[in-house]
Structure formats: C-alpha cells, structure tokens
N, C-alpha and C positions, 0 to 999 in steps of 0.2 A: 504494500500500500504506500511506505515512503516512510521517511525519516523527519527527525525531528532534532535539532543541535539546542541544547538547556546551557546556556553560561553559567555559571555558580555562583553566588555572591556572595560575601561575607553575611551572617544570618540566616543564608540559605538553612530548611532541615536540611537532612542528611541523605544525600544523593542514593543511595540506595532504595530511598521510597518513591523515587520518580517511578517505577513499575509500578504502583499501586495509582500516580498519578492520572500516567496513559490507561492504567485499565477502566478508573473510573472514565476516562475519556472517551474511551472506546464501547463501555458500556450504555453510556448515558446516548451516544450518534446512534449506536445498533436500535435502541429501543425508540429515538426519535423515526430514524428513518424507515425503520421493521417493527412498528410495533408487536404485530401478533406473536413475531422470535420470542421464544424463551431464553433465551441468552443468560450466563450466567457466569459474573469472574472464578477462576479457581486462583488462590494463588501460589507464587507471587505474579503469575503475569499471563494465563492464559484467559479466554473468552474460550465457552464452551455453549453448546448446543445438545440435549438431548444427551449430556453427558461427553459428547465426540468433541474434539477440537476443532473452533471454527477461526480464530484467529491468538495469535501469539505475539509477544512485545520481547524485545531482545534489548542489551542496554548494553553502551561498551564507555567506559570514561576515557580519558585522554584529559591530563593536565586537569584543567578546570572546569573542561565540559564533557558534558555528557550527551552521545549521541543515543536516540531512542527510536529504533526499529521498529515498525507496528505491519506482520503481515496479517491480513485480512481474506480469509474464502470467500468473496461476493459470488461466484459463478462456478471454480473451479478448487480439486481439493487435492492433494497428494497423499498418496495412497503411504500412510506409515504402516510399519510391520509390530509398532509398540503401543500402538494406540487407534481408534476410531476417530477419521475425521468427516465434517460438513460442512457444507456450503449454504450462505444464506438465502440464494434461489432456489438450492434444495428445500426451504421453511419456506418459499411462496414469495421472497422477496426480492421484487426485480429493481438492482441497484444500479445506477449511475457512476460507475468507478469516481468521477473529476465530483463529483457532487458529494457522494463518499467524504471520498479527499478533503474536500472545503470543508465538510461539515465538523469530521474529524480534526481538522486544523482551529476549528473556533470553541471547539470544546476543549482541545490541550491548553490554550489558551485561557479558557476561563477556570481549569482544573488547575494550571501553574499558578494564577493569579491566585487561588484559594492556597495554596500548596505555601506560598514566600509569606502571605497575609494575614492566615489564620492557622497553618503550621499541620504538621502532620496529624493530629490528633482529629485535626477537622476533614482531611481528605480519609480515613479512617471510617469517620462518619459516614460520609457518602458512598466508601469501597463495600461496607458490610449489606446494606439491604442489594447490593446490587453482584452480592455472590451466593453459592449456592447455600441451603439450610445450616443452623447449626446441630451438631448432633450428627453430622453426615462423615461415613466412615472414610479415612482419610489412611495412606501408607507413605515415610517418608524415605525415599530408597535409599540415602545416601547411610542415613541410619538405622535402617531395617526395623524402624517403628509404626505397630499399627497405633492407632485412635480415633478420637472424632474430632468433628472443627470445633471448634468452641472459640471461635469468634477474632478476634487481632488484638496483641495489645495497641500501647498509646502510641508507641516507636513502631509500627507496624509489621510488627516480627511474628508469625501465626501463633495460636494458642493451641495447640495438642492436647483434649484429654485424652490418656493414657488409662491402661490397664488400674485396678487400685484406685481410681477417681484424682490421678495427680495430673495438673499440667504441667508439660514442658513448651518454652518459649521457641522455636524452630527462625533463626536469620535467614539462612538460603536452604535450599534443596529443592532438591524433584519433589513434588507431592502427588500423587496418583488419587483420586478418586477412586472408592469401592463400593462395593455393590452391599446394600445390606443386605446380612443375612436371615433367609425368611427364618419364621420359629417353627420349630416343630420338623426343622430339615437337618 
C-alpha cells in the first residue's frame, strides 16, 4: 500500500508504538471505507479478517526516523504456508487503491497527531475496541507461551493471561491467534 517516514522529536512516546499507531490507522480507513468488514487488529501490527491476514504494518528505524510499511489485500492475497490470508473484495469490498491511499494517509495523520499530543496511553485507547475480544486464546512463538488477551498495558506492551491466572507483559513477538477450544472435546 506505501510507506510512511515518522521524524522523532524530543517528547516523542516511544517509537516502538508507532505499530499500534498505523494499526489504529489502518483500522479506523478499513471500517470507514468497508464498513460491513469485520476487521480486527491482532497485535503488535497485523489487521485480520475472519481470523486470516488481510493487511500487515512493518516498521524499520534509521537514526531518528522511523519508516512504517502498511501492506494492505484490497483485491489480491498471497498465499502463506503459516497462516490464512484475505482480501477485502473477498468481504464484498470494492476498493479504490489511490483513494485507499489518501484515506489511509489522513488517518496516520490524525492517529500521529493523537500519538505526540495525548501520548501512548491515548492511542491504547482507540487500539483496544478496534482489536479482537479479550479473553481470546493467544500463542507467543518466540516464547512458546499459550494464554488469552487481556487487553494492552499503558506503554503498549500486550497483556498475556497465563496459565495460574498470572499476566505476563509480552514487548515484541509473533502472537498467533487460537482457536478456542470447544468443551466437552
């Protein structure tokens, strides 16, 4: 879909939660321009659909900026061997790539302005109804822990309940999405 270059500023949060900024951004264009999508962040930076991946946000710094990758399925999907992905015409939604684009471009815009003005804790706010349930079984591969979501801290780091009723705080990793499981199986 296209990139996006963040300069850092003194006061800036903490560059690591610019994923959480694009997803809110990406979440809030999906729902304007597809309403009927169920769209759903997982994090720290995928958009899902029906559980499958329908777009993903990549992030690389350099010095003091930080470039933020946003690819998006409007029409076509690449077939992973690790996961299920979709496309938002696959959900009935016939998109304008360039209009996409713009639209997506006036949301990162109004998601960074919340982001330097009213600080992590506020874009937090907006990340959480616009990701999946809490309670939703969650695996973190790097550290071969199951749990559920239970929701973001203030720094935006996931909340893991764990086995035992404890959480653990999770900064990076893969997180996979699971399947609950039914009772009685």
């Amino acid at each position: 879909m296209g990139s996006t270059v963040v300069h850092l500023t003194i006061g800036d949060p903490s560059a690591a939660t610019l994923a959480l900024v694009a997803g809110v951004a990406l979440a809030k264009t999906v729902a304007a321009l597809a309403p009927g999508v169920g769209a759903q962040l997982k994090w720290p930076n995928d958009l899902l659909v029906d559980g499958a991946k329908c777009a993903g946000i990549l992030m690389e710094r350099t010095g003091n900026s930080v470039v933020i990758g946003i690819g998006a399925n409007l029409v076509a999907a690449p077939d992973l061997p690790d996961r299920p992905t979709a496309t938002l015409a696959g959900q009935g939604a016939s998109l304008d790539r360039d209009h996409f684009a713009g639209a997506l471009g006036i949301a990162m815009i109004d998601a960074l302005w919340t982001w330097r003005q009213e600080g992590v804790a506020s874009i937090v706010r907006a990340w959480l109804p616009l990701a999946h349930p809490l309670g939703t079984p969650l695996h973190v591969s790097e550290q071969r822990i199951d749990g559920t979501f239970d929701g973001l801290a203030e720094d935006g780091a996931l909340r893991l309940r764990v086995a035992g009723g404890g959480t653990m705080l999770v900064h990076a990793g893969d997180v996979e999405l699971r399947r609950p499981v039914e009772e009685g199986r």
